[in-house]
C-alpha positions in Angstrom: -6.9 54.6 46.8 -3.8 52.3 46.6 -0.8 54.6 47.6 2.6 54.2 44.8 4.9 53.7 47.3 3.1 50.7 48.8 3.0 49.1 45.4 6.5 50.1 44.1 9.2 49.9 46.9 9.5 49.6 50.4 8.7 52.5 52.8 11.7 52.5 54.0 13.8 53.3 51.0 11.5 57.1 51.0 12.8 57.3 54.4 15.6 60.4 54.2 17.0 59.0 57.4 15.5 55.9 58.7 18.0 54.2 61.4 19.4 57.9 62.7 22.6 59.6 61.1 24.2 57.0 59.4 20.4 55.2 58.2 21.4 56.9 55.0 24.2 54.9 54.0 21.7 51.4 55.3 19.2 53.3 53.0 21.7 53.4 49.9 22.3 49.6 50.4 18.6 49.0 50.6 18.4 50.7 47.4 21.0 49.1 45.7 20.1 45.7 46.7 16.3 46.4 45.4 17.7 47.6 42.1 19.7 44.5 41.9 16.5 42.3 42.3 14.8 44.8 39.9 17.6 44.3 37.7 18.3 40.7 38.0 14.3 40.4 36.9 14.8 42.1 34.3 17.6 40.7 33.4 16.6 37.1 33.2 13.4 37.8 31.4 15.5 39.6 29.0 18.2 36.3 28.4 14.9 33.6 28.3 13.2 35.6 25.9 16.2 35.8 23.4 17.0 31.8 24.0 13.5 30.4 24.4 12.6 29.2 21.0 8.9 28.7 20.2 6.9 25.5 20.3 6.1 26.3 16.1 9.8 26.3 15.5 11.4 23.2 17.7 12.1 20.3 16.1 11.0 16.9 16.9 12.6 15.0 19.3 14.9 17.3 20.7 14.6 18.2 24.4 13.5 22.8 24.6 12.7 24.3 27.9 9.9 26.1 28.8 9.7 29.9 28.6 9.6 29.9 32.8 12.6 26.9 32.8 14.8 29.5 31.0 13.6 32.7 33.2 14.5 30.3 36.4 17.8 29.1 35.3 18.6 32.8 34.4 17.2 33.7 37.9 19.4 31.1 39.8 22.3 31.9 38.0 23.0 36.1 37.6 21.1 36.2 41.1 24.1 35.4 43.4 26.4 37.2 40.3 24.1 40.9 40.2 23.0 40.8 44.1 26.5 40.7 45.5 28.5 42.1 42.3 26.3 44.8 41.1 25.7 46.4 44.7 28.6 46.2 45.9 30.4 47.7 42.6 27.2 50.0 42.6 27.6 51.3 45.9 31.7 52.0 45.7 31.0 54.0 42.9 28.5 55.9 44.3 30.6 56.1 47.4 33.9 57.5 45.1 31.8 60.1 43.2 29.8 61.4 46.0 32.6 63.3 46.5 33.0 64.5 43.3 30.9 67.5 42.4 29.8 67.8 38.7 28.9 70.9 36.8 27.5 69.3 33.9 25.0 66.2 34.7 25.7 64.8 30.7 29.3 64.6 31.5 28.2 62.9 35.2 26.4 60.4 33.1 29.2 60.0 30.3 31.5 59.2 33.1 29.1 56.7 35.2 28.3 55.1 31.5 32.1 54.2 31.1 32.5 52.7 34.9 29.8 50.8 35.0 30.7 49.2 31.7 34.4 48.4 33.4 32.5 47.0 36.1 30.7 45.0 34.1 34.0 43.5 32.4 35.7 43.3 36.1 32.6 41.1 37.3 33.1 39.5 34.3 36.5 39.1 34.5 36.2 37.7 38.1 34.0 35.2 37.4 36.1 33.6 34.7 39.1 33.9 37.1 37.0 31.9 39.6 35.8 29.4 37.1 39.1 29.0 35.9 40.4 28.3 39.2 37.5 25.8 39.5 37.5 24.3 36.1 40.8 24.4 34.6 39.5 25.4 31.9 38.7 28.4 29.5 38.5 26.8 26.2 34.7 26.2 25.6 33.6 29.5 26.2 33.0 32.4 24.1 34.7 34.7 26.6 34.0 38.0 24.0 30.6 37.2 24.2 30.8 37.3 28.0 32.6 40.2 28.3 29.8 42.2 25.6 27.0 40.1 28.2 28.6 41.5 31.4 29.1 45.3 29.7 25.0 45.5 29.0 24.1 43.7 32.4 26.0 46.6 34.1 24.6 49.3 32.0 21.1 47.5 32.0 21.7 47.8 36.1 23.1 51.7 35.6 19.7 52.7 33.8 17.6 50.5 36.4 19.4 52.6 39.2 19.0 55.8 37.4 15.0 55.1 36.6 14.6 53.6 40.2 16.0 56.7 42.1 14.4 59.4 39.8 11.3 57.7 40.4 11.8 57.9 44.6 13.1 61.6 43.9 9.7 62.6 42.0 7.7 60.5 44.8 9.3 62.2 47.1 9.0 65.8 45.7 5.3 64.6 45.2 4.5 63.8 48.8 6.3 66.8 50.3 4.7 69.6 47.8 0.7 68.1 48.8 
């Protein structure tokens, strides 16, 4: 029988302490960085399926891309954007509320709901600033709409992270209790 762990995720991210006392915090960033390639999957199937428009509806002789051309130019760019952005954000936040012990896990979640949204405009807000910088220029983009983009990509990631480490938690639970 095919083990879950071998198919899912790395060994190493069940590891509780892999590389000695401070493997957890190398664990964490393992974590993080396999949610953001989770995510950014995800993420880009999600944006080619919303802009690919079917063969039956095209019109003729007007260039389309492919279903895959759209998933790659997705993957190419929120890649670089979600692997360094998202885990590093990902990772201080976890890092600031570690040290924060909640009573109530809804009011955890409320909280963690509204930062990763402002993370998602900061990301957002960054990049403009560095294509500004590059550009010049601000005026042909719908900047709302990138803003409303970066807000679900971050809570898109927040949800990935949650499902991603209660799945490892119940693994884990799983293969201590047989």
């Amino acid at each position: 029988m095919i083990e879950f762990r071998s198919i899912l995720v790395p060994q190493i991210l069940f590891e509780e302490q892999p590389f000695g006392k401070e493997g957890g915090q190398v664990n964490e960033v393992l974590r993080k960085i396999l949610i953001a390639v989770l995510f950014t999957l995800i993420f880009s199937l999600s944006l080619a399926f919303w802009a690919y428009i079917p063969p039956s509806e095209q019109q003729a002789g007007v260039g389309y891309f492919s279903f895959i051309g759209h998933f790659i130019i997705y993957l190419i760019y929120s890649s670089p954007i979600y692997l360094i952005g998202g885990t590093l954000f990902s990772y201080f936040v976890d890092v600031c509320f570690d040290k924060i012990h909640f009573h109530n896990e809804l009011l955890k979640y409320i909280i963690y709901f509204f930062i990763y949204i402002a993370g998602g405009v900061l990301v957002v807000g960054l990049l403009l600033i560095i294509i500004f910088l590059v550009d010049g220029n601000l005026a042909d983009l719908l900047i709302p709409r990138f803003f409303l983009i970066g807000s679900l990509a971050s809570l898109l990631f927040f949800h990935t992270s949650l499902v991603l480490n209660k799945t490892v938690k119940i693994y884990g639970e799983m293969k201590y209790n047989v």
